[in-house]
C-alpha positions in Angstrom: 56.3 144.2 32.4 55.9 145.2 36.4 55.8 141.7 38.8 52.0 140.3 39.1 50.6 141.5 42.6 49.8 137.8 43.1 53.8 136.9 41.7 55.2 133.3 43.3 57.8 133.4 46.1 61.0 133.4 44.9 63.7 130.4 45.3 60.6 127.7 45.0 62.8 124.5 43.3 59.7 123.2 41.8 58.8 127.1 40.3 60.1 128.0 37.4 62.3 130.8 37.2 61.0 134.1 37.9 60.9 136.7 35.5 63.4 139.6 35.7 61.0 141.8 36.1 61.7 145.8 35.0 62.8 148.0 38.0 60.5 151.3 38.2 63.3 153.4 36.7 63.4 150.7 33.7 59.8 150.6 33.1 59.1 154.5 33.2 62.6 154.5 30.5 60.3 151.5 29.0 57.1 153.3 28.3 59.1 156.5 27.3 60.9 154.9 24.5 56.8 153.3 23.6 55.2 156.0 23.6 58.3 157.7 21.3 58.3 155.4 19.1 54.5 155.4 18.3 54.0 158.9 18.4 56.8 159.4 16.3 56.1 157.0 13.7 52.3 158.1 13.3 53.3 162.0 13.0 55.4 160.9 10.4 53.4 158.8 8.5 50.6 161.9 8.9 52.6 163.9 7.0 53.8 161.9 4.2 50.0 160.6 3.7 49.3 164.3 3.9 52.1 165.6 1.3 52.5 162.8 -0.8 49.8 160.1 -0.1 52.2 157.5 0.8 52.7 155.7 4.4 56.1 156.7 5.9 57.3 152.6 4.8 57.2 153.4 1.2 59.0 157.0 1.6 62.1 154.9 2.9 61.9 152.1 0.0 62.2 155.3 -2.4 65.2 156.8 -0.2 67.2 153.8 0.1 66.6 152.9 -4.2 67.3 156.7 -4.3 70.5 155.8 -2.9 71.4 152.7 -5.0 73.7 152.8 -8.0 71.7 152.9 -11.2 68.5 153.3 -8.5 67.7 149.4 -8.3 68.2 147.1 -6.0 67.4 143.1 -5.7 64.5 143.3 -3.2 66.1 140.6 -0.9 68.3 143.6 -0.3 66.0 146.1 -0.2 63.7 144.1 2.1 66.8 143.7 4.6 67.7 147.7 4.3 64.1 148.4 5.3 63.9 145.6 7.8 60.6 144.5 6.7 59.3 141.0 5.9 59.4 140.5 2.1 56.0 139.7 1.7 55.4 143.6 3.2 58.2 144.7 0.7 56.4 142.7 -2.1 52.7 144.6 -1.5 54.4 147.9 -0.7 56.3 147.4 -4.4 53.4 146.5 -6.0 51.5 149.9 -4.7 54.1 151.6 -5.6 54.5 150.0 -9.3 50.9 151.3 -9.1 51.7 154.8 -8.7 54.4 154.8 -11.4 56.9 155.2 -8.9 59.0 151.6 -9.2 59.2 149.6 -11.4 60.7 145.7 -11.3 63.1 143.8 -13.1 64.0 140.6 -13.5 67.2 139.2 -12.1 69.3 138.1 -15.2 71.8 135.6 -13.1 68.6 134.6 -11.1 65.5 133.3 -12.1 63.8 133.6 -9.1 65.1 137.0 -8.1 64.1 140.5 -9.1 65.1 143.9 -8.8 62.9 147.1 -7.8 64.1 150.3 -9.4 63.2 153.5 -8.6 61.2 155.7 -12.0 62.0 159.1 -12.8 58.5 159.8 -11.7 59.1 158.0 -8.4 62.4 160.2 -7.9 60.7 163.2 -8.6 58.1 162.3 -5.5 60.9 161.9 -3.4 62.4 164.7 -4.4 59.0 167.0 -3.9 58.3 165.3 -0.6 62.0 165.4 0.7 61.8 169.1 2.4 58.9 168.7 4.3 59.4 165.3 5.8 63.3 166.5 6.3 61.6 169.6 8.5 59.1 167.1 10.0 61.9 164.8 11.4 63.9 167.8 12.9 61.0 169.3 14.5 60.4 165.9 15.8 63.2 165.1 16.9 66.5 167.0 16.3 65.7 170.5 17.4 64.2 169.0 20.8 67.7 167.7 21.9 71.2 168.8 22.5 74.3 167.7 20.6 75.0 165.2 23.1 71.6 163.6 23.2 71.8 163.6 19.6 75.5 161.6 19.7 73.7 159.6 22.3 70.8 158.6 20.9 72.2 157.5 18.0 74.5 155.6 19.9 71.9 153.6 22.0 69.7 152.9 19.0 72.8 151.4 16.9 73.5 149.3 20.0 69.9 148.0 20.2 69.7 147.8 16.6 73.0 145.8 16.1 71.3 143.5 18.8 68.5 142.5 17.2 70.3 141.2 14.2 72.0 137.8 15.3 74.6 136.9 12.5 74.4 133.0 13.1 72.3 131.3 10.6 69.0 131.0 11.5 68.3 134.1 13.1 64.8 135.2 13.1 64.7 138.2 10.7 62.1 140.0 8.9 64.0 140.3 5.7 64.4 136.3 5.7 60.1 135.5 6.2 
């Protein structure tokens, strides 16, 4: 994301506009946040494989029908909580149906629609798996920062997050592909 050693002169009328390219500062904050996320995500997904032989994707369908009244919800919904494309939703379901662990329902309002709920079997999981990943996300993250970068962090990641979800229709979502 650094300028092009060979990067056009500036101001050219017949150039097209030239990229705001990242400052230094931005691009070392850049690579930080990259190299975060990755590492963060595949430590994560290490240990659920590890503990409960699912990818970290999965663990957070369970938590968020964990959280749903009566432990179902219409996987439009779902697929929008876990801001994943519903053909992703749809395979991840079905491995999971495989394992017992969800189970779908038709939608009695919709033909078309269905719900996913969450099994006994599958809560169980969740509920074995819970402690360690809960440890694994502190260690991770939590007990490396203070209060404040906590508050903070959280903060900058609802800003970006809020962001990347334009309200007008149309808008480019994973949940609506």
């Amino acid at each position: 994301m650094k300028a092009p050693a060979s990067a056009p002169a500036q101001g050219s009328v017949a150039e097209p506009q030239e990229p705001r390219w990242l400052t230094d500062d931005e691009q070392r904050v850049w690579r930080s946040f990259m190299e975060g996320v990755t590492l963060l995500d595949d430590h994560l997904d290490r240990q659920l494989q590890r503990d409960a032989g699912m990818p970290h994707v999965y663990y957070g369908l369970l938590v968020k029908l964990a959280e749903a009244p009566r432990r179902r919800l219409r996987m439009t919904e779902l697929a929008m909580l876990a801001k994943i494309t519903r053909s992703r939703l749809s395979h991840a379901v079905a491995r999971l149906e495989k394992n017992g662990w969800v189970h779908r329902e038709d939608c009695p309002d919709d033909k078309r629609g269905q719900f996913a709920v969450l099994t006994d079997e599958g809560l169980q999981v969740l509920r074995q798996t819970a402690p360690g990943h809960v440890e694994a996300v502190r260690q991770a993250v939590f007990d490396r920062l203070s209060p404040e970068q906590q508050k903070s962090l959280g903060e900058i990641m609802r800003i970006v997050a809020e962001g990347l979800q334009p309200t007008e229709a149309g808008a480019d979502l994973p949940w609506l592909r």
